[in-house]
C-alpha positions as CSV (number, residue, x, y, z in Angstrom):
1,X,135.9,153.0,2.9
2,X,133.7,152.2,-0.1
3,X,135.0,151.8,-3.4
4,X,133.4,153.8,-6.6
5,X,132.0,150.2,-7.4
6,X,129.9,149.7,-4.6
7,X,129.0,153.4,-4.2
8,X,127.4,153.0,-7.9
9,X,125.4,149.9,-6.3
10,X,123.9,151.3,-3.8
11,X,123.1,154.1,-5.7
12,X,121.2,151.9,-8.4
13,X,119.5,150.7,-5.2
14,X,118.1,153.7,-3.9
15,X,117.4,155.3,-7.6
16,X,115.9,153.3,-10.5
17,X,113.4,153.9,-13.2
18,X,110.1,151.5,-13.2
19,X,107.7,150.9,-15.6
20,X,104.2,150.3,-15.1
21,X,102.3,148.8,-17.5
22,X,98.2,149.0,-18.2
23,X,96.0,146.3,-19.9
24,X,94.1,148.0,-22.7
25,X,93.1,144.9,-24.9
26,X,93.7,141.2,-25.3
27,X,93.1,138.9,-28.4
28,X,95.0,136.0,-30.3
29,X,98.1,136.9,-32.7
30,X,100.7,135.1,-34.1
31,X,104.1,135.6,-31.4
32,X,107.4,135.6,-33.3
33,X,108.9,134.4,-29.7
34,X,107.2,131.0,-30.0
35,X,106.6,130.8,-33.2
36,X,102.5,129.9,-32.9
37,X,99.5,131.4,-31.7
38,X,99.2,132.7,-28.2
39,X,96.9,135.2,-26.3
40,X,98.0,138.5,-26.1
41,X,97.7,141.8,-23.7
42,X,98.3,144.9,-25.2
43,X,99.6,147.7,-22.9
44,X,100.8,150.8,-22.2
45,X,103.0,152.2,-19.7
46,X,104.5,155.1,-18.0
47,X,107.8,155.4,-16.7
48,X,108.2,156.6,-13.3
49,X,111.4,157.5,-11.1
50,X,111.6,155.5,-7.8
51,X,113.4,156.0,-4.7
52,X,113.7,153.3,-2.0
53,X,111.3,151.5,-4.7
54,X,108.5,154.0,-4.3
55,X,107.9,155.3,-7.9
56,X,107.9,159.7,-7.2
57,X,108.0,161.0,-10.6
58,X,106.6,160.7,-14.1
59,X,109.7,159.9,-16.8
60,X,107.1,159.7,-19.8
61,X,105.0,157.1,-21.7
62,X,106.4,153.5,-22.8
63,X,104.8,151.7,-25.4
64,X,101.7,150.5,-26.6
65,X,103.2,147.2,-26.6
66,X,102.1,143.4,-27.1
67,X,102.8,141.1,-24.4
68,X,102.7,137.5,-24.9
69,X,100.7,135.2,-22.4
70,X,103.1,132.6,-22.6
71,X,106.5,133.4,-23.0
72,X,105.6,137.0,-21.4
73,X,107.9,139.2,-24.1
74,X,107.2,142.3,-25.7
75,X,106.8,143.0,-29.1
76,X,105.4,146.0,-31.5
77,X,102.2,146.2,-31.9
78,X,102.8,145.8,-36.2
79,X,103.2,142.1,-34.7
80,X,99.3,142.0,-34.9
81,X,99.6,142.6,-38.1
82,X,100.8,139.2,-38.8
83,X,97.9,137.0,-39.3
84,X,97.5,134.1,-36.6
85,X,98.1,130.4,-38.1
86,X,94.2,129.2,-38.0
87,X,93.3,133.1,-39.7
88,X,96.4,132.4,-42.6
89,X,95.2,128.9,-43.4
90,X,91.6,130.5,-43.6
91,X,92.9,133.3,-45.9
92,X,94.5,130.4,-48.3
93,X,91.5,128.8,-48.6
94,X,89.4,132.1,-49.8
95,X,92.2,132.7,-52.3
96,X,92.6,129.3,-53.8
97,X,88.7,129.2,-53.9
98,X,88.0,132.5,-55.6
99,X,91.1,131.7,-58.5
100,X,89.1,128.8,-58.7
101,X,85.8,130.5,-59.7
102,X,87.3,133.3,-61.3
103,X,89.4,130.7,-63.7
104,X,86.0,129.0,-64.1
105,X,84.0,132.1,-65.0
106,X,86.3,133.1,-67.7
107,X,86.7,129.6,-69.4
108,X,83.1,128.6,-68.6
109,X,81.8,125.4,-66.8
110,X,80.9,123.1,-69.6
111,X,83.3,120.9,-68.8
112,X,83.3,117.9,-66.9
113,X,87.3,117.7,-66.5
114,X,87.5,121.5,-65.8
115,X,85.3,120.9,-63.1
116,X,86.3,117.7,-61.6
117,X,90.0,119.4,-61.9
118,X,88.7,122.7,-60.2
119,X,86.9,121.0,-56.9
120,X,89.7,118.9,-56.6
121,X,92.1,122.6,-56.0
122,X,89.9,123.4,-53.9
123,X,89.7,120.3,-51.6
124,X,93.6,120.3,-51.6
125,X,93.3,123.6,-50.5
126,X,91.2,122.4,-47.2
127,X,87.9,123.4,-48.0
128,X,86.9,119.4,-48.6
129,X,83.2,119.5,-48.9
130,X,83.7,121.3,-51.9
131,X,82.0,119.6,-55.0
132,X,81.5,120.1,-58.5
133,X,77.8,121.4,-58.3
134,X,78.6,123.9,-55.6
135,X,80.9,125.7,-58.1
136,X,79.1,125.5,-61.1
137,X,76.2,127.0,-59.6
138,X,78.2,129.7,-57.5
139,X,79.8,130.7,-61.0
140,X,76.2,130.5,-62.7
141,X,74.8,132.7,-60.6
142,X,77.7,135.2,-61.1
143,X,77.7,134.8,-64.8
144,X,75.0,137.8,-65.1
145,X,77.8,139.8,-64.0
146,X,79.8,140.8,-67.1
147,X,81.7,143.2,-66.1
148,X,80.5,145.9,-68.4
149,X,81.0,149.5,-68.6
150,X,84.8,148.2,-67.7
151,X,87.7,148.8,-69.4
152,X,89.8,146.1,-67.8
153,X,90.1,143.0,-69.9
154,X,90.0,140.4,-67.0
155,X,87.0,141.6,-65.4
156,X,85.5,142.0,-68.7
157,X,86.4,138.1,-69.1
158,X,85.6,136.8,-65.3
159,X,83.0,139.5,-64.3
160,X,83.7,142.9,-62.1
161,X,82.5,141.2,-59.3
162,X,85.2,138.5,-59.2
163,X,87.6,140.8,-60.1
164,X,87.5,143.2,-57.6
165,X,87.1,139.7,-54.5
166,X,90.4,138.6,-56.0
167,X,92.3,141.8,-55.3
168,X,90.6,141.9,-51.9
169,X,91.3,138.6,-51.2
170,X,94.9,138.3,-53.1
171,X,96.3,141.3,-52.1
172,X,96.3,141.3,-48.0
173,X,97.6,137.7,-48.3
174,X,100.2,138.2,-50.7
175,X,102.5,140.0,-48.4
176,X,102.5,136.9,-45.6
177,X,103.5,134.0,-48.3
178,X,107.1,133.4,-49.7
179,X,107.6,133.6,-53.3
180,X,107.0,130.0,-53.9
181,X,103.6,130.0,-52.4
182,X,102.4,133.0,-54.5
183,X,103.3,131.1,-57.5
184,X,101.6,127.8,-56.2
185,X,98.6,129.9,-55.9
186,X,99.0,131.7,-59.2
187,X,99.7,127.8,-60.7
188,X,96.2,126.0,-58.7
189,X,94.4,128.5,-61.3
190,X,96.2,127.4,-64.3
191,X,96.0,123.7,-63.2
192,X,92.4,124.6,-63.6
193,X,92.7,126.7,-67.0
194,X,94.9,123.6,-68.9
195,X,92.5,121.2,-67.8
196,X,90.7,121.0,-71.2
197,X,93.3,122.4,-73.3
198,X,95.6,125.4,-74.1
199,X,94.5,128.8,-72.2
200,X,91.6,130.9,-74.3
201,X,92.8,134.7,-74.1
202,X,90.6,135.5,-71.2
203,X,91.5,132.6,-69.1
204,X,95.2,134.2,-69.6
205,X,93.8,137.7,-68.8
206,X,92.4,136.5,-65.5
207,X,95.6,134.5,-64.2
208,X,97.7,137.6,-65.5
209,X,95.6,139.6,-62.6
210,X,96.1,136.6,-60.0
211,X,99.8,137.6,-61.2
212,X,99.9,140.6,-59.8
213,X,97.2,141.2,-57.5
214,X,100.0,138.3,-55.6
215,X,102.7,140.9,-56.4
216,X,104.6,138.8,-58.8
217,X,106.1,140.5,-61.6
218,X,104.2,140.3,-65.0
219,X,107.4,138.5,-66.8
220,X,107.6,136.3,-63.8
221,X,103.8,135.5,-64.2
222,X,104.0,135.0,-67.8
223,X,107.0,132.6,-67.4
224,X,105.2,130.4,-64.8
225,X,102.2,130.1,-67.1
226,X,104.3,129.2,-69.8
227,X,105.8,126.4,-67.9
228,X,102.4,125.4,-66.9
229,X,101.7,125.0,-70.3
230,X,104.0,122.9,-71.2
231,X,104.3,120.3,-68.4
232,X,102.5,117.2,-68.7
233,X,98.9,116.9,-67.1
């Protein structure tokens, strides 16, 4: 006589639901499983009911899902939203890089220290062919750009232009860095402001938009920029 145990058994065996799942793109993203960069498949699936392990009838869609090459788990497709480690460390660069000629544009480039101080962010940040010359001429050629017929004081004081690449820059990055590494970005630019002397107003104006285009709060920004100030060079 069988027991309700192995009655339930064999009845698992002869009944189950299956998923089959369909390729329907690939790429690179960052997996949270392994904690680097892998390939990816995207799929989606539909859940059938089998008997004997034939699939008979459709039980609904599954997914989209992401599906690591590597360590083969699934994720939700918001995973792709994190950016992979070579596209983050590309993103870093372009903000430290446009801080840098938006600090520069707003305190001008007559200065030898301001520049030697700025390319010197910039290589840190891992673009190292960067050079002096490179961004006094970039910020030369943006300095027609005035950023009149605007009533914002910091793209009045670094140009429209500039103003609007840092929020497009600043903004999609902000939400992948820790607190700490939206003030060190926020802090490269003032590095770069108190490099010939105390901030002019619109040097302030510019790194109170880095502020919060990186989502820091404005007392928070004005705090760090005050201990900038203040620490030795």
């Amino acid at each position: 006589m069988r027991t309700a145990k192995g009655q339930s058994a064999t009845k698992l065996r002869i009944c189950g639901i299956r998923t089959v799942w369909d390729a329907v793109g690939d790429g690179e993203f960052f997996c949270p499983g392994c904690g680097g960069d892998r390939n990816y498949r995207r799929l989606t699936g539909r859940h059938r009911l089998t008997v004997l392990g034939l699939p008979l009838l459709n039980r609904g869609s599954a997914g989209p899902v992401v599906e690591c090459a590597a360590c083969r788990a699934h994720f939700a497709t918001d995973a792709l939203d994190h950016p992979t480690t070579t596209r983050f460390s590309a993103m870093l660069r372009e903000a430290v890089h446009t801080v840098t000629l938006a600090v520069l544009a707003a305190g001008g480039t007559t200065s030898r220290t301001v520049l030697e101080t700025a390319a010197a962010v910039v290589r840190d940040a891992g673009l190292d062919d960067c050079t002096q010359e490179q961004l006094f001429t970039i910020v030369e050629v943006l300095a027609a750009d005035t950023g009149c017929g605007t009533s914002d004081p910091a793209a009045e004081a670094c140009g429209a232009a500039l103003a609007i690449e840092l929020h497009e820059v600043l903004e999609p990055l902000a939400p992948h860095l820790a607190v700490a590494g939206r003030e060190g970005v926020l802090l490269r630019g003032a590095r770069i402001a108190l490099a010939d002397g105390p901030y002019s107003q619109a040097e302030r104006e510019v790194l109170t938009m880095v502020g919060g285009a990186l989502q820091l709060c404005p007392a928070d920004t004005a705090e760090l920029l005050a201990a900038a100030a203040r620490t030795p060079s």
